[in-house]
LUMTOR-823173 format. One record per residue (C-alpha): residue number from 0; x, y, z. Coordinates in steps of 0.2 Angstrom, whole numbers, plus 5000, padded with zeros to 4 digits. Example, Ala and Ser with C-alpha at 12.3 -4.5 7.8 and 13.67 -1.06 7.14 Angstrom:
# LUMTOR-823173
(pt 0 (5062 4978 5039))
(pt 1 (5068 4995 5036))
END
This chain:
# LUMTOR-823173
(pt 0 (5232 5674 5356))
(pt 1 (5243 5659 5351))
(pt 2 (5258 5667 5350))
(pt 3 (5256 5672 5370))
(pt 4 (5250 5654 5374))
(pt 5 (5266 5647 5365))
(pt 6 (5277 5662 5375))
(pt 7 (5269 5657 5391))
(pt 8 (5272 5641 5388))
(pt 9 (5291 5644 5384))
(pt 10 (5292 5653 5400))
(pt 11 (5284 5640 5409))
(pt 12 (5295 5627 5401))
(pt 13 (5310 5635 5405))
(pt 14 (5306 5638 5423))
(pt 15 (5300 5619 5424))
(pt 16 (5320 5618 5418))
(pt 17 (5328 5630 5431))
(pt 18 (5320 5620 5445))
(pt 19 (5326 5604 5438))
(pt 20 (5343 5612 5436))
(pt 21 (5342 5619 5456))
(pt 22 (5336 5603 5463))
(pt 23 (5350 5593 5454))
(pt 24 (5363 5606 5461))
(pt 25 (5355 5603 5479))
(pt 26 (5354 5586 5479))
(pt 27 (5371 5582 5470))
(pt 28 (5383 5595 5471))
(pt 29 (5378 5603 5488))
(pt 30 (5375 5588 5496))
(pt 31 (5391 5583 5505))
(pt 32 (5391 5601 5511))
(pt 33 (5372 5598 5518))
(pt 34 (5378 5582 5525))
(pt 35 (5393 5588 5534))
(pt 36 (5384 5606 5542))
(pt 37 (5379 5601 5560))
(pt 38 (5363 5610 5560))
(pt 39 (5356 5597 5549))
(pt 40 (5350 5580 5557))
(pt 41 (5342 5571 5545))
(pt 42 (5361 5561 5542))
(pt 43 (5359 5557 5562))
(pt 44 (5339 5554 5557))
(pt 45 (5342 5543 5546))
(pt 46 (5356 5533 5555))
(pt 47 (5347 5528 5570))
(pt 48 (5330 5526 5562))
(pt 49 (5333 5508 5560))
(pt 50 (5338 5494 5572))
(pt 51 (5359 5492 5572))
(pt 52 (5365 5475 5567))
(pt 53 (5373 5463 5582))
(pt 54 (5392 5457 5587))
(pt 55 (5388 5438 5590))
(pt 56 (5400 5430 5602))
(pt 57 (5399 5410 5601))
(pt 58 (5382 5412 5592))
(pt 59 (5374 5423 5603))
(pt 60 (5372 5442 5601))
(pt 61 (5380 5453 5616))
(pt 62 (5373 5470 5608))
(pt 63 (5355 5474 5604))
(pt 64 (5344 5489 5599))
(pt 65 (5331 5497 5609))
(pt 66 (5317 5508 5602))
(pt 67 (5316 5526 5611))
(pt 68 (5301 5531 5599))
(pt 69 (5311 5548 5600))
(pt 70 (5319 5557 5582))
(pt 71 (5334 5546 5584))
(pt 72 (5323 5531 5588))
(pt 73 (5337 5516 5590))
(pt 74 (5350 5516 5604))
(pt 75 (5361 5503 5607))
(pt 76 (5359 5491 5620))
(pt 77 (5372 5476 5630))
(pt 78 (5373 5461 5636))
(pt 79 (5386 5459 5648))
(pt 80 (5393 5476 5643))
(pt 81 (5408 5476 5655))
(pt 82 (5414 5457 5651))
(pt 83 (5413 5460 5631))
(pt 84 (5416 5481 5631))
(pt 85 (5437 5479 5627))
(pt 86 (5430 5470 5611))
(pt 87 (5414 5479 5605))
(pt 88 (5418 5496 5612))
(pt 89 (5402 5510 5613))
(pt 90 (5390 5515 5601))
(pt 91 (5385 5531 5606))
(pt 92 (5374 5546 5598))
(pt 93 (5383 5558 5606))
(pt 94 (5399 5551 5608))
(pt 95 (5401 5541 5590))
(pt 96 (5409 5524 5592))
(pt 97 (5423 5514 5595))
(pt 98 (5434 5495 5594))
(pt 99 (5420 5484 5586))
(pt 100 (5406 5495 5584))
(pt 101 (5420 5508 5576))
(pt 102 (5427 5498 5562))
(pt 103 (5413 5487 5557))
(pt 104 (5401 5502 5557))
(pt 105 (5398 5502 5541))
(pt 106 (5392 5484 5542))
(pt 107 (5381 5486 5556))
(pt 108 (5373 5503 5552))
(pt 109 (5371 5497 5535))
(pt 110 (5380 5511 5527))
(pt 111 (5390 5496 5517))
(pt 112 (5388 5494 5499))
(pt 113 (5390 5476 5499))
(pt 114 (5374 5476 5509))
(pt 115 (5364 5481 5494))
(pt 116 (5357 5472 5482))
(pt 117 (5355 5489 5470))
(pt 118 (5369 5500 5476))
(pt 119 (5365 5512 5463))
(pt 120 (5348 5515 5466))
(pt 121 (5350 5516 5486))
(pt 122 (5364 5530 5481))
(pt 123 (5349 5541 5470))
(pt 124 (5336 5537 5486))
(pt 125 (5347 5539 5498))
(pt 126 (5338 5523 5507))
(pt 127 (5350 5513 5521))
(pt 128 (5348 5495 5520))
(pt 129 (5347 5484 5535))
(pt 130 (5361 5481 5546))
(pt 131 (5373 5465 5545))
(pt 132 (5382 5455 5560))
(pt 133 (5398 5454 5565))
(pt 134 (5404 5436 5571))
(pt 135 (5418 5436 5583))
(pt 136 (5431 5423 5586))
(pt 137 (5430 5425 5605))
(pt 138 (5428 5408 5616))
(pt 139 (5411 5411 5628))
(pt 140 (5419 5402 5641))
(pt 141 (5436 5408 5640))
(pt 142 (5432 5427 5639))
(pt 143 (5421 5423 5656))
(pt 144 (5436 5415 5665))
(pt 145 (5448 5428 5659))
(pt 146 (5432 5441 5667))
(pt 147 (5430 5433 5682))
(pt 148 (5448 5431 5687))
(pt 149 (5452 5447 5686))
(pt 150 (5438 5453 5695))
(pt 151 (5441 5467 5708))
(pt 152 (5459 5470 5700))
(pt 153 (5466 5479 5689))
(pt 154 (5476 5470 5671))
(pt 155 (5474 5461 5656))
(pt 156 (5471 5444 5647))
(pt 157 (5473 5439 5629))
(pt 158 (5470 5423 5621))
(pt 159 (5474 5415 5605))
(pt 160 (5472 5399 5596))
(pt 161 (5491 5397 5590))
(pt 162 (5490 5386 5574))
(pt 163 (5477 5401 5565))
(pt 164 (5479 5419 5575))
(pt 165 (5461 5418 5581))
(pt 166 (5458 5430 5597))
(pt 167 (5449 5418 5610))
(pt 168 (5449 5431 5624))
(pt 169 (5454 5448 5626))
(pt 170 (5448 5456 5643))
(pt 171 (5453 5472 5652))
(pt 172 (5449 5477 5668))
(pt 173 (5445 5487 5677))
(pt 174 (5429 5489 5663))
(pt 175 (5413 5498 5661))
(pt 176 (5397 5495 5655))
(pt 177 (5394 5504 5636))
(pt 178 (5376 5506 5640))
(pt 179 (5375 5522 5648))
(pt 180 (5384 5528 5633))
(pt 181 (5373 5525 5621))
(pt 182 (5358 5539 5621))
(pt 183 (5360 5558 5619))
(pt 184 (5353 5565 5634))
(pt 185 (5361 5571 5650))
(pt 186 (5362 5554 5658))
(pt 187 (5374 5549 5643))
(pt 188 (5384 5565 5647))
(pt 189 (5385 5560 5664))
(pt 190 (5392 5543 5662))
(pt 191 (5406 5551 5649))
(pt 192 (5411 5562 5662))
(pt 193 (5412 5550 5676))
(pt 194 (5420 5536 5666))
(pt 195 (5434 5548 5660))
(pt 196 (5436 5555 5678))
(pt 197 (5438 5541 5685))
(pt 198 (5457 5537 5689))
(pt 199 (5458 5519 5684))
(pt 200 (5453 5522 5665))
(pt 201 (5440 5508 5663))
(pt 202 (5437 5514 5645))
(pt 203 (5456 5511 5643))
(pt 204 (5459 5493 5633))
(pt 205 (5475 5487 5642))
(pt 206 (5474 5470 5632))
(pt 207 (5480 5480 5616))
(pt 208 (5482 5496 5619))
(pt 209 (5493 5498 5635))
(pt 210 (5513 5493 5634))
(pt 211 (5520 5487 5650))
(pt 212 (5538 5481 5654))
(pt 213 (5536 5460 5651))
(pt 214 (5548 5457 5663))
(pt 215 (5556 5438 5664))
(pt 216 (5540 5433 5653))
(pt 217 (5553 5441 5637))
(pt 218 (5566 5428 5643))
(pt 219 (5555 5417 5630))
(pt 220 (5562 5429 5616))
(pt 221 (5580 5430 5621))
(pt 222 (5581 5412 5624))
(pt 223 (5576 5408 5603))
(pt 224 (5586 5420 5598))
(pt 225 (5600 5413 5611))
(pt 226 (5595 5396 5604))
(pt 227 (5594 5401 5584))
(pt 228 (5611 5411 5583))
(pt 229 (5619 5395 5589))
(pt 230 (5625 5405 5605))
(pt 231 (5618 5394 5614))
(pt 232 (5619 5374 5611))
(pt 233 (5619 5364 5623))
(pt 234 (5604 5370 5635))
(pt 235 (5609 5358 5651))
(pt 236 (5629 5366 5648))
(pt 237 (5635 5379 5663))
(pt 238 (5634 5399 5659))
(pt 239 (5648 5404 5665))
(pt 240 (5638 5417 5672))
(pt 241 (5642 5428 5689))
(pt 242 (5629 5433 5702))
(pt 243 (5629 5446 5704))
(pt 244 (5632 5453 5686))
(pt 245 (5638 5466 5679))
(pt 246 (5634 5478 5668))
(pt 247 (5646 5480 5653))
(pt 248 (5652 5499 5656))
(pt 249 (5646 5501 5671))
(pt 250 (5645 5498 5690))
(pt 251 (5629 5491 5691))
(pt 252 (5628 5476 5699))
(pt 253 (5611 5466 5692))
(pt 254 (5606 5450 5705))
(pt 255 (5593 5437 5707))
(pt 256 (5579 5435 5717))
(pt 257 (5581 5415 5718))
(pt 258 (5594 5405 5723))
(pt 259 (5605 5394 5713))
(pt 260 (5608 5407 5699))
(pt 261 (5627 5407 5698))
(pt 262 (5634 5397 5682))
(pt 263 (5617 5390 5680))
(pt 264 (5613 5380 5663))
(pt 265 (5600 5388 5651))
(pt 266 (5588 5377 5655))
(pt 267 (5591 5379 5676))
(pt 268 (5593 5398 5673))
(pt 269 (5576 5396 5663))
(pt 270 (5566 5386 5676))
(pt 271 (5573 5399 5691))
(pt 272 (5570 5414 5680))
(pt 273 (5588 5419 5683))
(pt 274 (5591 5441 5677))
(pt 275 (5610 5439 5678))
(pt 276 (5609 5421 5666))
(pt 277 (5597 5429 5652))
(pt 278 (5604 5449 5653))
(pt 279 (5622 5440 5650))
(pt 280 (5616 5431 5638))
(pt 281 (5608 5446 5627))
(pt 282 (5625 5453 5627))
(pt 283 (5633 5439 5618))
(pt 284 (5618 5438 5605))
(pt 285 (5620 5456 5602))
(pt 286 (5609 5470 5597))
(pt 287 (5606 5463 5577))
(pt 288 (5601 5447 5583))
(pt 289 (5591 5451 5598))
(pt 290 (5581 5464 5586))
(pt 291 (5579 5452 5573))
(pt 292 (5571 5442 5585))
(pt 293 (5559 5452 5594))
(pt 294 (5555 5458 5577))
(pt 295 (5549 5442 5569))
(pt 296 (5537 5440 5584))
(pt 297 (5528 5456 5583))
(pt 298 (5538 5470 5590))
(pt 299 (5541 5486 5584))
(pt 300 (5526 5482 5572))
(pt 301 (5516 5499 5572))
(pt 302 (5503 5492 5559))
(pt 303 (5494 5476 5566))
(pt 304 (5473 5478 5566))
(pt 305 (5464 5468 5574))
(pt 306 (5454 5474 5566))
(pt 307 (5454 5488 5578))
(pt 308 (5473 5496 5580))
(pt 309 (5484 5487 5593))
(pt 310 (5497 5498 5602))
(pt 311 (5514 5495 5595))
(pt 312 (5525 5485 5608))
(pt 313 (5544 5490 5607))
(pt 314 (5561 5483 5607))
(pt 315 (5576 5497 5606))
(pt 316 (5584 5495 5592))
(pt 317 (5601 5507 5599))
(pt 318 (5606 5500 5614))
(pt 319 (5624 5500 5622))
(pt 320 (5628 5483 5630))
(pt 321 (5622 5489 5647))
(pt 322 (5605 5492 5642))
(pt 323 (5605 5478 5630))
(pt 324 (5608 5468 5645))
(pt 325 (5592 5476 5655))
(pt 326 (5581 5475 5638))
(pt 327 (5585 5455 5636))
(pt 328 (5575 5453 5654))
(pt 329 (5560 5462 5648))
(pt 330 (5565 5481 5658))
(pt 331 (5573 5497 5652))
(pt 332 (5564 5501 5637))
(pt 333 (5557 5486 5633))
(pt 334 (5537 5486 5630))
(pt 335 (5524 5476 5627))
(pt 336 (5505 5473 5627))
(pt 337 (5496 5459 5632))
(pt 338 (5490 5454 5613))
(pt 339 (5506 5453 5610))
(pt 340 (5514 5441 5624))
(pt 341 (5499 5431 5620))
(pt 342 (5507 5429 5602))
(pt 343 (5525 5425 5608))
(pt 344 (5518 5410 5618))
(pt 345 (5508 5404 5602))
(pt 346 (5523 5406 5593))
(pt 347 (5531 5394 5604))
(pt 348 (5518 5381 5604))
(pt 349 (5514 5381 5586))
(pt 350 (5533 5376 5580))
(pt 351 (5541 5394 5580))
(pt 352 (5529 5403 5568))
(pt 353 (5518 5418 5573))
(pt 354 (5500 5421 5566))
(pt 355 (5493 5440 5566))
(pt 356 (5479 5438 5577))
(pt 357 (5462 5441 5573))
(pt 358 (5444 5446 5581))
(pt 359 (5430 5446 5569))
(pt 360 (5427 5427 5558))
(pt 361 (5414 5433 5546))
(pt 362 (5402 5448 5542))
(pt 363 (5386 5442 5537))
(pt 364 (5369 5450 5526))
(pt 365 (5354 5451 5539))
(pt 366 (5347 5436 5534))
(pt 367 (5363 5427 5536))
(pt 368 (5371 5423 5522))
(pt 369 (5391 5427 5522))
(pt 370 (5397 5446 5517))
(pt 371 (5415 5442 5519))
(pt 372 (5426 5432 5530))
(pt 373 (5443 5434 5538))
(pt 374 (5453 5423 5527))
(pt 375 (5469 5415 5528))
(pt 376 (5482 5425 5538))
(pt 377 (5500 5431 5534))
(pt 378 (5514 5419 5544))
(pt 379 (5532 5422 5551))
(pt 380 (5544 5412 5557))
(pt 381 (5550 5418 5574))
(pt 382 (5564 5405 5578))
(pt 383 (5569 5388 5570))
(pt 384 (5554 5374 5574))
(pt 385 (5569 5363 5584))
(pt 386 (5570 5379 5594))
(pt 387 (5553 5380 5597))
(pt 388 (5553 5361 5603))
(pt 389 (5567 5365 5616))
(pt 390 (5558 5382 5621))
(pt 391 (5540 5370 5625))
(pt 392 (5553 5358 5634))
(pt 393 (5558 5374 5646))
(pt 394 (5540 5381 5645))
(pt 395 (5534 5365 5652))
(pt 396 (5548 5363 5667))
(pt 397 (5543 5380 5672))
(pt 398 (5525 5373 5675))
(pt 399 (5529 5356 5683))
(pt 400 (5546 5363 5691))
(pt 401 (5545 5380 5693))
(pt 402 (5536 5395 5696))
(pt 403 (5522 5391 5687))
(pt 404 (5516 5375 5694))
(pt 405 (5499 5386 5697))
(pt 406 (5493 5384 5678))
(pt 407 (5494 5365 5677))
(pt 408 (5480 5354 5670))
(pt 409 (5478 5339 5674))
(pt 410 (5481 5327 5659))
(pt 411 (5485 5343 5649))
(pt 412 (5501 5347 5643))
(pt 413 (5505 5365 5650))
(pt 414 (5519 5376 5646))
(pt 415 (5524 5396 5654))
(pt 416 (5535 5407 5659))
(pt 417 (5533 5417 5674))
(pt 418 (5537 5437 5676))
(pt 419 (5538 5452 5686))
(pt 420 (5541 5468 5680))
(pt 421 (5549 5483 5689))
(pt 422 (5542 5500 5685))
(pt 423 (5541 5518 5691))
(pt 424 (5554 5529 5698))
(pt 425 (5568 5521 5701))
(pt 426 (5558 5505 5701))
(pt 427 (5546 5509 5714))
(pt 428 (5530 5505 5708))
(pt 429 (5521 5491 5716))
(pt 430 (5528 5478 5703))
(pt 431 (5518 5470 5686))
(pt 432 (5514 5450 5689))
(pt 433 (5515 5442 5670))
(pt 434 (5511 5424 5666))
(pt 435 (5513 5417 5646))
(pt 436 (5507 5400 5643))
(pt 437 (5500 5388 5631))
(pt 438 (5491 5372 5633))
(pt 439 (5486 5356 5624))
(pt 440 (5474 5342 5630))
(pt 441 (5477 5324 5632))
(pt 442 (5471 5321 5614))
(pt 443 (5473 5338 5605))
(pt 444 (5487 5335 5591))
(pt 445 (5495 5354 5594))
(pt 446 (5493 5367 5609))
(pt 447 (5473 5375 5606))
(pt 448 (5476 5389 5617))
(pt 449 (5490 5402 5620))
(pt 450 (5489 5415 5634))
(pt 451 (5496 5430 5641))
(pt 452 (5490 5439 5660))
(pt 453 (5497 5453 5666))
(pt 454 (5492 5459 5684))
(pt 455 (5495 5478 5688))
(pt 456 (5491 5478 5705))
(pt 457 (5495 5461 5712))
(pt 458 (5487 5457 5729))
(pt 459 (5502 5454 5737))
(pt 460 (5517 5463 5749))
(pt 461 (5528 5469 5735))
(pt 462 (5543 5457 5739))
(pt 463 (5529 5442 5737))
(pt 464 (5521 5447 5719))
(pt 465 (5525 5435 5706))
(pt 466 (5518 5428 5690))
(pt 467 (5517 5413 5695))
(pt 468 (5505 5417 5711))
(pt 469 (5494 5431 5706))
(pt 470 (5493 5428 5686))
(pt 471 (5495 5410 5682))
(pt 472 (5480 5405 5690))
(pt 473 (5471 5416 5678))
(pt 474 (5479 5408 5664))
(pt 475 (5474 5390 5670))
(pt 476 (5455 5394 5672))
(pt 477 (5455 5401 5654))
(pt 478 (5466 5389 5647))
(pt 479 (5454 5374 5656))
(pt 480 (5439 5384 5649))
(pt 481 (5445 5383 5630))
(pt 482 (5451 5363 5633))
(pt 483 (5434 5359 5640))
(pt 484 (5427 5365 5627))
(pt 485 (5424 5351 5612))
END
């Protein structure tokens, strides 16, 4: 009878062993496979069983969670969805997620390992610790004015703070609300379709990732590298420049929409936005230089993150004279997004060096201690800092002598270049209305603010769109809103 006890009791043991050996094989080295099969929910479960953690803008959270008491209980909520959406994106359990709520997921669902206190253990429990926040650089006040100008139309603002890279505004419009997005039932499916029907592509980011031509805004490029090859030396000297002009190789004859063109100086030619001055002038600089240039200040870049990717803007590296001409005014292939616009004006204001933007400051635990923060950023030199003091000089004439006398600020110091931008076939679209600037106040030390507008469908007759009357004011209100600001 022992000897059958002790049998069963081998048996017993060994199956005791098999299950062991089954339930390691599931939960280890089947897992992955488990996790990835789309019948099993228990990942999706588990993801929205919890509250999400928040993007915080100036202190404040502009997302939220809301409890559906369904299987996946937490869907994400907005506040002011369509003003803030070009920076936090959607969070959607049908749709997944993108911008902010994309790149910082695993900070917000929890699904970081910083987050826990016992990575380990949450990895053999498979537990999610509570979400973290996200703190944006954005400036409350300037995101609202660069929202509320473009209200009704259709284009781009991005904001900077020049001396560190930090993103003070970035808005697209037209914009949705990410809302709708966010459940997984047939409302959400609705409100994809519609937003993705809709011709105007609201869920489209034009701050970073739509090119457009810059137009005369790129004169600001051509102009440093004008300035730093030493072609250029004496900005009050005459051009010797025809109008019209043309086109090395060809018989295309460029002119001017202004007056007062022919054999201007650099600086006249500057203030008066003058094609035939600058396209002449891009010739004589050559195609190395003019690169060179555009290059330092962010073109051609395909790898800046924001931390979200940012379209590359692009500056044609072979070009015969004619085109090189055409490129040096911001046309031919010559693209650029607003993000990046934005930076060359920084660059100007902060003494010729560029800083790569950034949106989010800090990451932080849930109860609010620092996960991680942005840290310093890398720094190019653009153009020689005397170059950059005589490219403010210009800036600033444009403002209280020019086209742009629409973005001055009273006791402000106020620099900017307007543009228009031809486009379409045969240059038939209704044209682009750009506007760079930068601004410091009566007692700021260095510019605080550096901003770029782009207006697609300027409210104008076509021969009356300019930078100057349809963007520049939208520059001024958000440049106001960041020098009120303390």
């Amino acid at each position: 009878m022992t000897r059958h006890i002790r049998h069963a009791g081998y048996f017993c043991a060994l199956l005791l062993v098999a299950l062991l050996l089954n339930a390691a094989r599931v939960q280890v080295v089947q897992a992955p496979a488990y996790d990835r099969n789309p019948a099993n929910r228990r990942p999706d479960i588990t993801r929205y069983e919890q509250p999400r953690g928040d993007i915080l803008v100036g202190g404040r959270a502009v997302t939220g969670s809301r409890d559906t008491r369904e299987h996946l209980r937490y869907e994400r909520t907005y506040t002011d969805g369509p003003m803030y959406a070009p920076v936090t994106g959607f969070a959607s359990q049908l749709y997944g997620t993108t911008l902010l709520e994309s790149t910082e997921d695993g900070v917000l669902s929890g699904a970081d390992p910083m987050l826990a206190p016992f990575p380990l253990w949450n990895d053999f429990t498979r537990a999610r610790n509570a979400g973290g926040d996200v703190v944006t650089t954005l400036h409350p006040a300037a995101q609202e004015a660069a929202y509320k100008g473009l209200a009704g139309r259709k284009g781009a603002v991005a904001a900077l703070e020049p001396s560190t890279g930090r993103i003070l505004a970035l808005v697209s419009a037209p914009s949705y609300d990410p809302q709708p997005l966010s459940g997984n039932g047939s409302a959400a499916a609705r409100a994809w379709t519609r937003l993705n029907a809709d011709k105007d592509r609201p869920m489209l980011n034009r701050a970073v990732r739509q090119t457009y031509p810059p137009g005369s805004t790129f004169k600001v490029v051509t102009a440093a590298a004008a300035l730093d090859a030493g072609v250029v030396t004496d900005l009050e000297a005459p051009t010797g420049s025809p109008d019209p002009y043309r086109l090395p190789g060809t018989r295309t004859r460029l002119t001017n929409a202004p007056k007062g063109c022919k054999d201007a100086s650099v600086r006249e030619a500057f203030t008066l936005s003058c094609n035939t001055v600058f396209a002449k002038l891009g010739v004589e600089v050559g195609v190395t230089d003019m690169t060179a240039t555009a290059h330092a200040f962010g073109f051609n870049n395909g790898e800046l993150r924001i931390p979200f990717p940012v379209a590359r803007s692009t500056f044609d590296t072979t070009l015969d004279k004619a085109q090189l001409a055409l490129s040096s005014i911001g046309q031919y292939n010559t693209r650029a997004t607003p993000l990046q616009m934005a930076m060359v004006a920084a660059a100007v204001a902060n003494g010729g060096q560029v800083r790569d933007p950034y949106l989010v400051e800090r990451t932080t635990r849930p109860g609010g201690s620092t996960l991680a923060t942005a840290g310093s950023r890398a720094i190019r030199q653009a153009m020689y800092p005397s170059t950059a003091v005589r490219l403010r000089a210009m800036m600033r004439d444009v403002v209280e002598n020019g086209g742009g006398r629409k973005a001055a600020i009273r006791g402000a110091k106020v620099g900017g270049k307007t543009g228009t931008a031809q486009h379409g076939l045969g240059n038939s679209g209704t044209p682009y209305a750009w506007f760079v600037s930068w601004a410091q106040g009566e007692r700021d030390m260095a510019a605080r603010v550096a901003v770029a507008v782009v207006v697609e469908d300027a409210e104008a007759r076509r021969g009356d769109i300019s930078g100057g009357g349809d963007a520049a004011p939208i520059a001024r209100a958000v440049m106001e809103a960041v020098l009120k600001s303390p």
